[in-house]
C-alpha positions in Angstrom: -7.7 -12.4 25.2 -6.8 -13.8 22.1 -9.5 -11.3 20.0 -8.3 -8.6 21.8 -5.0 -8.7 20.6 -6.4 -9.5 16.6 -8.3 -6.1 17.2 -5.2 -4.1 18.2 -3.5 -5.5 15.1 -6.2 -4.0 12.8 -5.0 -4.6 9.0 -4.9 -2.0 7.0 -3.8 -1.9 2.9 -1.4 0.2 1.5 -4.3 2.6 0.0 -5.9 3.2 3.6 -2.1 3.7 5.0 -1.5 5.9 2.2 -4.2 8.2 3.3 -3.6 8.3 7.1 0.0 9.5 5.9 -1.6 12.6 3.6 -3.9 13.3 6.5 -0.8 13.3 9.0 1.1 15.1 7.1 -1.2 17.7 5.0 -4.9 17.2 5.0 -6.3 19.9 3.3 -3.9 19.5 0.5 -5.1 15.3 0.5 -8.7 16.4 0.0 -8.3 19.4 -2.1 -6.8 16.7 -4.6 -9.1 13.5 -3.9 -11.9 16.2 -4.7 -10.2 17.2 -8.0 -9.9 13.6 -8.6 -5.5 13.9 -8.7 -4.4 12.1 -5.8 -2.7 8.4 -7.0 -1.2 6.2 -4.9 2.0 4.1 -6.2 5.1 2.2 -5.1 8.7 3.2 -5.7 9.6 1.3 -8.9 13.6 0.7 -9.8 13.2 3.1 -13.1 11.6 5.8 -11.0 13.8 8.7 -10.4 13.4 9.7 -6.3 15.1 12.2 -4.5 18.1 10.7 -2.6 17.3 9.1 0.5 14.5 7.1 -0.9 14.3 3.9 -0.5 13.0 1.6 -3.7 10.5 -0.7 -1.3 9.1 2.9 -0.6 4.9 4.0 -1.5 4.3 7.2 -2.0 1.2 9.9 -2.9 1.4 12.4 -5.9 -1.3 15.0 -7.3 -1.7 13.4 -11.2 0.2 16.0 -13.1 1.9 17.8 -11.1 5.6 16.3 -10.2 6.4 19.4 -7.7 5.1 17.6 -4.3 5.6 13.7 -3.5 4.6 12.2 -0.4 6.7 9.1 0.1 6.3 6.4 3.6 7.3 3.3 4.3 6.7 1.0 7.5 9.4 -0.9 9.0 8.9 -4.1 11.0 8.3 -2.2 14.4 5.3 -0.8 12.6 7.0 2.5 12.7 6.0 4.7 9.1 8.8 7.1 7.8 7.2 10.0 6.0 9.2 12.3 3.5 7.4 15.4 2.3 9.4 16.0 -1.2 9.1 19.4 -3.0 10.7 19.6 -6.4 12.9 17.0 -5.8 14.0 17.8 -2.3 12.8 16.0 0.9 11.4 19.3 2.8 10.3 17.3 5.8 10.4 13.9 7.7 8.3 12.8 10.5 8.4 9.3 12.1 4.6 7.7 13.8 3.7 4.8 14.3 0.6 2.8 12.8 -1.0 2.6 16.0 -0.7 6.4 16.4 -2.2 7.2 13.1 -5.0 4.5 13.6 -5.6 6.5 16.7 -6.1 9.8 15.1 -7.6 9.3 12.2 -9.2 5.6 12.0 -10.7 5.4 15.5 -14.5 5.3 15.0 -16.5 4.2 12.7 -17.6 7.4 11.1 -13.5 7.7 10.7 -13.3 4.4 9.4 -15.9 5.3 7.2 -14.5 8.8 6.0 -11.1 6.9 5.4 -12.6 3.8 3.1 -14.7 6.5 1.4 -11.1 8.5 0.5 -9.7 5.7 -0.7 -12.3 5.1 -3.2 -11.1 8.1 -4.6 -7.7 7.4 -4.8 -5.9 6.3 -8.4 -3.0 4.1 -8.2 -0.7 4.2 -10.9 
């Protein structure tokens, strides 16, 4: 019972989160930029400047370069990730999953799981 309930609460890090949230919320643009080698993963930092209604315990994605589209998330305790789709400054869209959800989508197998890890070795952090 007890290694049941460790497998349901599968631990991911921020750089594997960060790309279940680009393929949630656009994946052609996330591999269009992990091919051109742009995508970097950061967090919020207090001297960033964010669109309002960003939070500064917040991670985002970003194409190197290129300021016009930030993807920022965050998880709360419930496990629940807020996603913010920013275009020049402006939060275009918001959706709310859950981990479990995106685990379920996109980090189910272990060709997934495989596809996933292999994306995040592309990813810069700043």
């Amino acid at each position: 019972m007890q290694e049941t309930s460790q497998k349901s609460r599968l631990r991911l890090t921020d750089q594997q989160l960060s790309i279940l949230v680009g393929l949630a919320m656009d994946p052609k643009w996330l591999t269009e930029q992990l091919n051109s080698n742009q995508l970097v993963y950061g967090v919020i930092k207090p001297s960033d400047t964010v669109p309002k209604g960003i939070g500064e315990n917040e991670s985002f994605l970003i194409a190197a370069g290129e300021r016009q589209r930030i993807i920022y998330f965050s998880v709360n305790e419930d496990q629940t990730v807020e996603i913010k789709d920013s275009q020049n400054n402006q939060i275009r869209r918001k959706k709310e999953v859950t981990v479990k959800q995106l685990v379920r989508r996109f980090y189910q197998t272990s060709k997934q799981q495989q596809q996933v890890n292999e994306l995040v070795s592309e990813l810069r952090t700043e």
